[in-house]
MARKE-490203 format. One record per residue (C-alpha): residue number from 1; x, y, z; residue in one letter. Coordinates in nm, 4 decimals, m for minus. Layout:
BEGIN
REC / NUM / X / Y / Z / A $
...
***
This chain:
BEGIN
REC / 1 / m1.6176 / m0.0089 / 0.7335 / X $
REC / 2 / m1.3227 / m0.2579 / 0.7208 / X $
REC / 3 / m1.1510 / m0.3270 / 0.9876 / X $
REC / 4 / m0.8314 / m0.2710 / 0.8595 / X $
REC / 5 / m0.9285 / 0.0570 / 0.7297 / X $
REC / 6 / m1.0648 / 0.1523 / 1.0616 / X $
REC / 7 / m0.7349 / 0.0527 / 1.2079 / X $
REC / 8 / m0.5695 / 0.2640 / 1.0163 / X $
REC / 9 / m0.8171 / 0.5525 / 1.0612 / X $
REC / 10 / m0.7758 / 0.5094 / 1.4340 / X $
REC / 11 / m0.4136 / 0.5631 / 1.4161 / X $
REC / 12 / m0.3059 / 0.7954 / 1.1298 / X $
REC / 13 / m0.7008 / 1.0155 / 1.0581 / X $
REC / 14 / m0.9215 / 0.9682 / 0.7286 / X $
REC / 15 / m0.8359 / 0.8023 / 0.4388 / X $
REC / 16 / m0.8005 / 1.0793 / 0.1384 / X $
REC / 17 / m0.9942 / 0.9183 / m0.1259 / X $
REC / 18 / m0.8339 / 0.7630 / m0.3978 / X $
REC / 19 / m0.6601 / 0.5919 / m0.1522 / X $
REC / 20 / m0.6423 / 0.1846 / 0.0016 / X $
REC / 21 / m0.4838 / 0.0781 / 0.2832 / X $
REC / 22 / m0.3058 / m0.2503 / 0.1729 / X $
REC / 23 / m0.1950 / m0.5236 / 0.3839 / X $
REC / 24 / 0.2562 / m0.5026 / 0.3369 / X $
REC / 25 / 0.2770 / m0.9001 / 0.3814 / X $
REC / 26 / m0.0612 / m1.0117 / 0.1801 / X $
REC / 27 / m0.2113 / m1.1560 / 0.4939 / X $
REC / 28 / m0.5076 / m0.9766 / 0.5104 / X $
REC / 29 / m0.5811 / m1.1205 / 0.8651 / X $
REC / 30 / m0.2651 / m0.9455 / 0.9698 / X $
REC / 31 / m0.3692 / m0.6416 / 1.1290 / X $
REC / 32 / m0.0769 / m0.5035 / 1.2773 / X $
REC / 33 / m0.0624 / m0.0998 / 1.1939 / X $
REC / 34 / 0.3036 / m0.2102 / 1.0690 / X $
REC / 35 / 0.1442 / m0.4439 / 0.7997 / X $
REC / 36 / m0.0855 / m0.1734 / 0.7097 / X $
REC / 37 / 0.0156 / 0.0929 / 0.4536 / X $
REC / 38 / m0.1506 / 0.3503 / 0.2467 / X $
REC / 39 / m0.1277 / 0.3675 / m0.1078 / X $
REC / 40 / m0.2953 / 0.5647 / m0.3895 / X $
REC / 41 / m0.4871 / 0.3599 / m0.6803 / X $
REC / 42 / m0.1773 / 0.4235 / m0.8880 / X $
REC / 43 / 0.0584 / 0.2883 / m0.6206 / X $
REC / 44 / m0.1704 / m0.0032 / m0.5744 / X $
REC / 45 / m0.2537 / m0.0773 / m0.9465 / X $
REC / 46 / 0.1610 / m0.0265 / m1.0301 / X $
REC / 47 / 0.2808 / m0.2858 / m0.7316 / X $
REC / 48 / 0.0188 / m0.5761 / m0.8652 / X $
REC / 49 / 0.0854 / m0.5553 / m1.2393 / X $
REC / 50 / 0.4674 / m0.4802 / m1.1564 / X $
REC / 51 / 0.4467 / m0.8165 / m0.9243 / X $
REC / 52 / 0.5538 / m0.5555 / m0.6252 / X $
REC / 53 / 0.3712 / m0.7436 / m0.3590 / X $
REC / 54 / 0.5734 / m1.0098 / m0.1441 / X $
REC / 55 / 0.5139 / m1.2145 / 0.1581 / X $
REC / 56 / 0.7399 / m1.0102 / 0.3752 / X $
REC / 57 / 0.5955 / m0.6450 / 0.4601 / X $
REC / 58 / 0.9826 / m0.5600 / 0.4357 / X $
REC / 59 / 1.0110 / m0.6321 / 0.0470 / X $
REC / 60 / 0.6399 / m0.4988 / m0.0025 / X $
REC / 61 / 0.7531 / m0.1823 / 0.1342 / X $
REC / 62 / 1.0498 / m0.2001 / m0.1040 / X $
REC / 63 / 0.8326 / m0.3028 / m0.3937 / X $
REC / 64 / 0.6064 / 0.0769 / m0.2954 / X $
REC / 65 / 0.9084 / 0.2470 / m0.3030 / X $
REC / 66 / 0.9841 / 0.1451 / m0.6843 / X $
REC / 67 / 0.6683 / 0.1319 / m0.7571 / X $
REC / 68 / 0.6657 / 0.5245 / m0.6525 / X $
REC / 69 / 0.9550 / 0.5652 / m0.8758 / X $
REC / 70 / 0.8301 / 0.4286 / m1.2065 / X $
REC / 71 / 0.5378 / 0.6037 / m1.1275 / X $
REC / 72 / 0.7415 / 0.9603 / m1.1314 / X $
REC / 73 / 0.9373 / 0.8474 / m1.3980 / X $
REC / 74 / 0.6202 / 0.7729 / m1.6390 / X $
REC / 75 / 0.5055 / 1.1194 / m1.5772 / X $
REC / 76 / 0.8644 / 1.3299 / m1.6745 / X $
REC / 77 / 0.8326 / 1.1523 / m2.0098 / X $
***
């Protein structure tokens, strides 16, 4: 297993599937459980091809949050 996925296993229980745990600032030697978040594949696919990721977990988080917006807004339409 990962290391950062057994992090986050340690801390928060099993990972549902269809689900990553992405690193917030892209520094995938960062292991901090506050750099760690989970995401589903459509969260994770919508904040790369949306250019949702930053260098600061901060923004990242930010970037999920509208990223979990379009994501409802696709589906009402």
């Amino acid at each position: 297993m990962q290391k950062h996925r057994l992090i986050y296993e340690e801390a928060h229980g099993k990972i549902p599937d269809g689900h990553y745990v992405t690193f917030l600032d892209g520094d995938r030697t960062n292991f901090d459980l506050n750099n760690l978040a989970l995401v589903s594949k459509e969260e994770h696919a919508t904040l790369n091809r949306q250019g949702l990721r930053y260098p600061y977990a901060e923004c990242t988080r930010v970037g999920l949050t509208i990223a979990k917006v379009k994501i409802i807004s696709k589906r009402r339409n």
